[in-house]
C-alpha positions as a printed NumPy array, in Angstrom:
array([[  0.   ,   0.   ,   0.   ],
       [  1.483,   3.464,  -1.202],
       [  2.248,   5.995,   1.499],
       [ -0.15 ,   8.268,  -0.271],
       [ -2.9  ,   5.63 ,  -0.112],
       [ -2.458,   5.02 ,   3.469],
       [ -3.044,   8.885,   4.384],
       [ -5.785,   8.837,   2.506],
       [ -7.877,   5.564,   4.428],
       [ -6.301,   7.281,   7.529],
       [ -7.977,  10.856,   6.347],
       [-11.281,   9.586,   5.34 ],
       [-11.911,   7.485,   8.753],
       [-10.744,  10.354,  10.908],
       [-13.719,  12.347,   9.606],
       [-15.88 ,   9.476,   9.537],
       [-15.227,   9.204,  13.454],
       [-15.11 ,  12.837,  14.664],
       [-18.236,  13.943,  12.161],
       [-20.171,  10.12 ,  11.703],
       [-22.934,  12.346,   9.995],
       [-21.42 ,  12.995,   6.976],
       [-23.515,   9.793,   5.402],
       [-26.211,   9.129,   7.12 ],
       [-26.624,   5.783,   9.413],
       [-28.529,   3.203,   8.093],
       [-31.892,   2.262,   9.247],
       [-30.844,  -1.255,   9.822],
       [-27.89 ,  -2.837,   9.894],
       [-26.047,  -3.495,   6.708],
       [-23.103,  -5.964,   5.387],
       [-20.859,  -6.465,   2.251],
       [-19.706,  -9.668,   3.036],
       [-15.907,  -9.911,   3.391],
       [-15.869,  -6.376,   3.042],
       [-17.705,  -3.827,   5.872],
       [-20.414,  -4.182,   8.468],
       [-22.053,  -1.033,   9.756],
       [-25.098,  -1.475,  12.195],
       [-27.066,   1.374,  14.732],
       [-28.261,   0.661,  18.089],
       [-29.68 ,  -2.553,  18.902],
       [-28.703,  -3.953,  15.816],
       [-25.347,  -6.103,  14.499],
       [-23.791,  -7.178,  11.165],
       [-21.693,  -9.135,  10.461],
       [-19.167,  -9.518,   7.185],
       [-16.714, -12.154,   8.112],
       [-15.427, -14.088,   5.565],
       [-16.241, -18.067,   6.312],
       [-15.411, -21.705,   5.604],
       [-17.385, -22.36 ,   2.386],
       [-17.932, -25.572,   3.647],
       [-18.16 , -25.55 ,   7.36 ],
       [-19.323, -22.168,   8.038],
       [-16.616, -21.661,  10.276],
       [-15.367, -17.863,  11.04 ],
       [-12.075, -17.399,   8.878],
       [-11.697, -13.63 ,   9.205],
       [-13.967, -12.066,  11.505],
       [-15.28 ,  -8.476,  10.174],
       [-18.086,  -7.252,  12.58 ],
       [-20.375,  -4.197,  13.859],
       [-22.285,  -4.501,  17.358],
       [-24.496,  -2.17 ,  18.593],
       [-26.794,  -4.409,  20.262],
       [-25.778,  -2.99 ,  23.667],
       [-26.34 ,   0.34 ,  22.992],
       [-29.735,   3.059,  23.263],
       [-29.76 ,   6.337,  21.289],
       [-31.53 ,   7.945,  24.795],
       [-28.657,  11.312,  24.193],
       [-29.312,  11.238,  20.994],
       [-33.172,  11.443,  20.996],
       [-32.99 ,  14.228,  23.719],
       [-30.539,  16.189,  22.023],
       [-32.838,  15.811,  18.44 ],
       [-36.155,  16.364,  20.361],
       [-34.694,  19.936,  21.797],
       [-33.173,  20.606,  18.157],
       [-36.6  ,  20.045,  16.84 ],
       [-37.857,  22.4  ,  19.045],
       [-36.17 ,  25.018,  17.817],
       [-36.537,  24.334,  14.588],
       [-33.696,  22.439,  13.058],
       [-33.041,  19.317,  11.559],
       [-32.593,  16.384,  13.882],
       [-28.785,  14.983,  13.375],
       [-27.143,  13.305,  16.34 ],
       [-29.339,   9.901,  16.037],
       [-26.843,   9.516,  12.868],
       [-23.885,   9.635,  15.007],
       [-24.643,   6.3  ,  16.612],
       [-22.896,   3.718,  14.735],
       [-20.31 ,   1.342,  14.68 ],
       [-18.478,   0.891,  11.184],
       [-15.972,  -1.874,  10.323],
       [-14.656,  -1.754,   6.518],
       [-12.085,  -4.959,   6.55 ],
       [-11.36 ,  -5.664,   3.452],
       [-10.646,  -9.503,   3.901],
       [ -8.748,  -8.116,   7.273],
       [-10.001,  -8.811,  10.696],
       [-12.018,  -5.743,  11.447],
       [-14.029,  -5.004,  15.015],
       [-15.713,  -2.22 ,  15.759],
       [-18.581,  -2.486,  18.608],
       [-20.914,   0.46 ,  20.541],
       [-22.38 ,   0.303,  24.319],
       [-24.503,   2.462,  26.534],
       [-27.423,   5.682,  26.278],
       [-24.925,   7.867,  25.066],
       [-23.571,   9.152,  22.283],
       [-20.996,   6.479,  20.583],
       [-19.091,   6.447,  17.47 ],
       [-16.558,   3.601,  16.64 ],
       [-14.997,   2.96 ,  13.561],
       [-12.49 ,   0.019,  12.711],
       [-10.444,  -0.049,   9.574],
       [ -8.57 ,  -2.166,   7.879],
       [ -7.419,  -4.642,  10.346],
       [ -8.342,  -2.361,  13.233],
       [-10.223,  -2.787,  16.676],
       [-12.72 ,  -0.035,  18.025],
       [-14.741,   0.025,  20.935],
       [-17.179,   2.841,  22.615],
       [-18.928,   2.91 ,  25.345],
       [-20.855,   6.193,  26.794],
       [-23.491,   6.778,  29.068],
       [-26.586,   9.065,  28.861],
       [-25.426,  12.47 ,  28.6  ],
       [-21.836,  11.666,  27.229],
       [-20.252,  11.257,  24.167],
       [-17.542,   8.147,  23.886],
       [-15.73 ,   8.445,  19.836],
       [-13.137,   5.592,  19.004],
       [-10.794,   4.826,  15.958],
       [ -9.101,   2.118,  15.252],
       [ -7.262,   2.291,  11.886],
       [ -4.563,   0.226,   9.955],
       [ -4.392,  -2.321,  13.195],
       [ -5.199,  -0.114,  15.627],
       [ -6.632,  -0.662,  18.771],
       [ -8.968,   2.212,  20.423],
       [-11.245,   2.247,  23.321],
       [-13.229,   5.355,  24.208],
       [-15.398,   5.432,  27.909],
       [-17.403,   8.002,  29.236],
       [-19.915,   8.598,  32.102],
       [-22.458,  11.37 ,  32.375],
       [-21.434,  14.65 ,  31.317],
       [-18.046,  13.31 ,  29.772],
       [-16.455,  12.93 ,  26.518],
       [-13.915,  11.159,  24.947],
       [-11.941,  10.598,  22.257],
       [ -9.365,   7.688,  21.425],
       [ -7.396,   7.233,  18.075],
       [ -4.813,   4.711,  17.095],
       [ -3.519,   4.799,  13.813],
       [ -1.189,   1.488,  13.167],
       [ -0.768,  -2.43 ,  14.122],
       [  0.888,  -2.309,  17.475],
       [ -0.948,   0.676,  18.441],
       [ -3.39 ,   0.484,  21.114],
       [ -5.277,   3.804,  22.721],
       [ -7.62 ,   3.992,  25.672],
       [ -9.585,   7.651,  26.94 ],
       [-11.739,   7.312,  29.933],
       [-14.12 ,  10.631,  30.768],
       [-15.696,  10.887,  34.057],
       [-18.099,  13.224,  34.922],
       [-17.356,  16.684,  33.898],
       [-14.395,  16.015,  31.924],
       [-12.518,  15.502,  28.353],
       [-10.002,  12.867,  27.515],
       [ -7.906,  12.172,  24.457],
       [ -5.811,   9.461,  23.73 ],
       [ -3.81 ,   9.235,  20.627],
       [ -1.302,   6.259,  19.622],
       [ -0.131,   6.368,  15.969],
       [  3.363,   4.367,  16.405],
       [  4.13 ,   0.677,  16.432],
       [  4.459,  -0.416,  19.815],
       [  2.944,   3.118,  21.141],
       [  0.049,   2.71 ,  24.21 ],
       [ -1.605,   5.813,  24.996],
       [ -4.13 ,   5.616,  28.344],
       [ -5.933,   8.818,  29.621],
       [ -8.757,   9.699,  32.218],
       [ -9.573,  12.623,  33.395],
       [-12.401,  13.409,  36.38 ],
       [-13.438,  17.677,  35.946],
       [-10.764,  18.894,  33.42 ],
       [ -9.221,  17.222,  30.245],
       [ -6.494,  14.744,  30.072],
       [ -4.776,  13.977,  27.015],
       [ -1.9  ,  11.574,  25.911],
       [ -0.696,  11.228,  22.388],
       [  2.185,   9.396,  20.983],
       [  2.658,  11.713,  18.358],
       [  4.683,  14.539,  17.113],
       [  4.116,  18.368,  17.807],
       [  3.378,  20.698,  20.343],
       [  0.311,  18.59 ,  22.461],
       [  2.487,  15.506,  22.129],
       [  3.218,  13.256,  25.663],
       [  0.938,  13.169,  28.489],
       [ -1.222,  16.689,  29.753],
       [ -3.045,  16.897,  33.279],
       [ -5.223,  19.508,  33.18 ],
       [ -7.947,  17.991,  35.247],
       [ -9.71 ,  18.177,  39.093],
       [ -8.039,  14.564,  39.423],
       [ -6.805,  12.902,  35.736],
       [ -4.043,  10.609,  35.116],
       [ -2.467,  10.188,  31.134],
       [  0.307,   8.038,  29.752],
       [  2.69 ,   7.228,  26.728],
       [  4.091,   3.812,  26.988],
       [  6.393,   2.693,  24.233],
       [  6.861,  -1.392,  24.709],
       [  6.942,  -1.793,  28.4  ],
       [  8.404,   1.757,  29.07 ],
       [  7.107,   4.797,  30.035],
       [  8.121,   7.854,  27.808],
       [  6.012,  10.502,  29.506],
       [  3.317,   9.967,  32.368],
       [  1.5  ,  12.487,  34.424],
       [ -1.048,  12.507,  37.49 ],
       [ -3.21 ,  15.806,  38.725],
       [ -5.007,  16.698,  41.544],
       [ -6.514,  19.597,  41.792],
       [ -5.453,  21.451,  38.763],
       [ -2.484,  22.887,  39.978],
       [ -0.604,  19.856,  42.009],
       [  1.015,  17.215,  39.713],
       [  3.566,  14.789,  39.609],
       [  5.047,  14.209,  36.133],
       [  7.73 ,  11.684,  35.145],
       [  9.966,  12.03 ,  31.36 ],
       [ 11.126,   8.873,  29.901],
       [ 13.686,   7.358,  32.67 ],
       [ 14.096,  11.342,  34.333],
       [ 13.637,  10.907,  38.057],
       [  9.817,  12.034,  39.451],
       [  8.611,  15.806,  39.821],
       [  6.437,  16.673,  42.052],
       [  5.033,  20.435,  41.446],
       [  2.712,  23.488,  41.493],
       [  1.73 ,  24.325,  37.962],
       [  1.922,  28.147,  37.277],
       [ -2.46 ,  28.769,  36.48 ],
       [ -1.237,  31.97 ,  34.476],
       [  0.937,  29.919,  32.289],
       [ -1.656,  27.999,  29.819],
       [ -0.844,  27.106,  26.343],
       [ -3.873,  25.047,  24.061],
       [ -2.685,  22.337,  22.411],
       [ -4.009,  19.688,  19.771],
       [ -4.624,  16.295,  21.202],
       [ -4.846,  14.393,  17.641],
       [ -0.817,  15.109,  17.25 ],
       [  1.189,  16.154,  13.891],
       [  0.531,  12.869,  12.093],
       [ -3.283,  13.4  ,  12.116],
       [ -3.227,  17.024,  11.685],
       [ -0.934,  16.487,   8.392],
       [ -4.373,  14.462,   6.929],
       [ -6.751,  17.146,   7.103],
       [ -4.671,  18.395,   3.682],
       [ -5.342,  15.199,   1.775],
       [ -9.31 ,  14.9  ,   3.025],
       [-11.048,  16.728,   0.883],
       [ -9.898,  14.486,  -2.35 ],
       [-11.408,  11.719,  -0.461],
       [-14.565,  13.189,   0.926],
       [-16.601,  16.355,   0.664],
       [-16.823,  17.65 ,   4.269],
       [-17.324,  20.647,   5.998],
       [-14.775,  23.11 ,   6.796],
       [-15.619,  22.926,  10.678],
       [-14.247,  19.475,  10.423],
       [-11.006,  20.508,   8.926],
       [-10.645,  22.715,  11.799],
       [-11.658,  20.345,  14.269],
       [ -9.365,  17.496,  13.153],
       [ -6.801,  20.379,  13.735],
       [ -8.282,  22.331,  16.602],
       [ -6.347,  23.49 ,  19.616],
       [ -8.688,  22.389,  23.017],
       [ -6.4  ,  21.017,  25.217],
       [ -5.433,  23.293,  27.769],
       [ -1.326,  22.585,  29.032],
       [  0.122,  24.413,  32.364],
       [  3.512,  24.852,  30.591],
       [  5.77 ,  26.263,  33.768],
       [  6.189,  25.589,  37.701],
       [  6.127,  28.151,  40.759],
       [  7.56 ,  25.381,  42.503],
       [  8.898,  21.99 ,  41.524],
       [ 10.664,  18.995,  43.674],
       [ 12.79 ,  16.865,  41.601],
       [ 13.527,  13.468,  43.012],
       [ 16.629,  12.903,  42.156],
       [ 18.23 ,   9.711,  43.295],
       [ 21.438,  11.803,  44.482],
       [ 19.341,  14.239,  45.963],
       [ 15.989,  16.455,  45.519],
       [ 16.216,  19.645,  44.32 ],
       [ 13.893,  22.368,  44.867],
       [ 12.792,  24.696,  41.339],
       [ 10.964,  27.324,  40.035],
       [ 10.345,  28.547,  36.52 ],
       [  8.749,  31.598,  37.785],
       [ 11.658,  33.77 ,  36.811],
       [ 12.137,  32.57 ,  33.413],
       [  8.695,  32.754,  32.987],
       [  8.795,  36.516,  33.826],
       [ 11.634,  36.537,  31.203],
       [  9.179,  35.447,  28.389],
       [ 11.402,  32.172,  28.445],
       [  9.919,  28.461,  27.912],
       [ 10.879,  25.703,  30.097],
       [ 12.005,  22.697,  28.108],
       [  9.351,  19.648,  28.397],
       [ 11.08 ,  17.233,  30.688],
       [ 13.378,  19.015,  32.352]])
């Protein structure tokens, strides 16, 4: 597969996920055997390619919704209707696997509003509650797993085999998790705030605790690249590949937004629209700035193995100057 293919499947399903009405869902479940399965709640399809002659499963290519109830969806039309516009988030409650001939899972669960879409070899789950929103990709192998509880949201994309990506949203809070390297596991959750970890390049990569309590890692094999824990907002501890613990005070008038999604996703929103036809609010979403980052320290405790040291960035930050990530 060209590179320029593989940015392209990538593009299309990362539109397909954050904006699932851009075709509508279908009324009942639907299959093209050895091909895709898409289904809506309380429905399933299946596509897997069998045993001509025993029926057995060969390469499994599925869509279950059976667990899940459009009740957010159907208040959230019924108050759009009320005001006179078109009812639209009904459609966003789907599951879509597209193999081809590649063993492709994609499931939704719960009252909320779900999205999952598996591609090529991929794995997606979702699973929201009434009154939250739960959106998972898994593309090109990926595995992604999206959870949320009432008044949460979030969001979980992995982009390649070996990838795996899990964002759970409590109450009150927004969580991204975004794996799109071989080997790469990304795990967020965030209580009141947003969380976000992402494997990839640019600004909003590593893990961000912005959150009343949240916790967000980057693990690459069985090793920890970048890890955070909040509590409170301002009182974290952080840890940078194999850099000794911090323990600090974030600076609240230091705050930087950030993209979750990473470089490699943003770089797709350029090759979209010769796949698709889709808004321009998508564009900008796929590329949107929303996580908030507490870039500097009034005070910080390293724990050093030879011995803690006690730092502040507050004077550099009064300089205009940026303390280096990881430090």
């Amino acid at each position: 597969m060209s590179k320029l293919t593989t940015r392209r499947i990538l593009a299309a399903s990362a539109v397909a996920i954050v904006a699932a009405g851009a075709s509508a869902a279908p009324a009942h479940a639907a299959s093209t055997p050895g091909v895709s399965a898409t289904c809506a709640p309380g429905e399933s399809a299946d596509a897997s390619i069998r045993n001509p002659i025993n029926g057995n499963v060969l390469i499994p290519i599925t869509a279950d919704c059976k667990r899940a109830a459009p009740v957010t969806a159907a208040l959230g039309d019924g108050l759009l209707r009320l005001f006179g516009q078109e009812p639209i988030l009904r459609d966003l409650n789907q599951a879509i696997a597209v193999g081809p001939a590649l063993p492709t899972k994609a499931s939704i669960a719960g009252g909320g509003i779900t999205a999952a879409i598996a591609v090529t070899g991929g794995e997606a789950h979702s699973l929201a509650n009434v009154l939250s929103l739960g959106v998972a990709a898994g593309l090109l192998g990926g595995e992604a797993s999206a959870n949320a509880t009432v008044l949460g949201a979030s969001v979980a994309v992995a982009t390649v085999t070996g990838a795996r990506a899990e964002a759970t949203a409590l109450p009150a809070a927004l969580a991204f998790s975004t794996a799109d390297a071989r080997g790469r596991t990304t795990t967020t959750t965030a209580f009141g705030g947003v969380t976000s970890a992402s494997s990839g390049k640019g600004p909003g990569n590593g893990a961000i605790c912005t959150a009343a309590f949240g916790t967000a890692e980057v693990r690459s094999g069985n090793s920890v690249t970048d890890s955070c824990t909040s509590v409170g907002f301002l009182f974290q501890r952080t840890q940078h590949d194999d850099g000794p613990i911090a323990l600090s005070v974030k600076n609240p008038l230091d705050v930087s937004l950030v993209n979750p999604f990473g470089e490699s996703l943003g770089d797709l929103v350029g090759v979209v629209g010769s796949v698709v036809d889709v808004p321009d609010a998508v564009h900008d979403l796929l590329g949107a700035r929303m996580v908030p980052r507490l870039n500097s320290d009034v005070v910080r405790v390293v724990m050093d193995p030879a011995r803690p040291r006690l730092e502040t960035d507050i004077p550099a930050w009064l300089r205009g100057e940026t303390r280096p990530k990881g430090r």
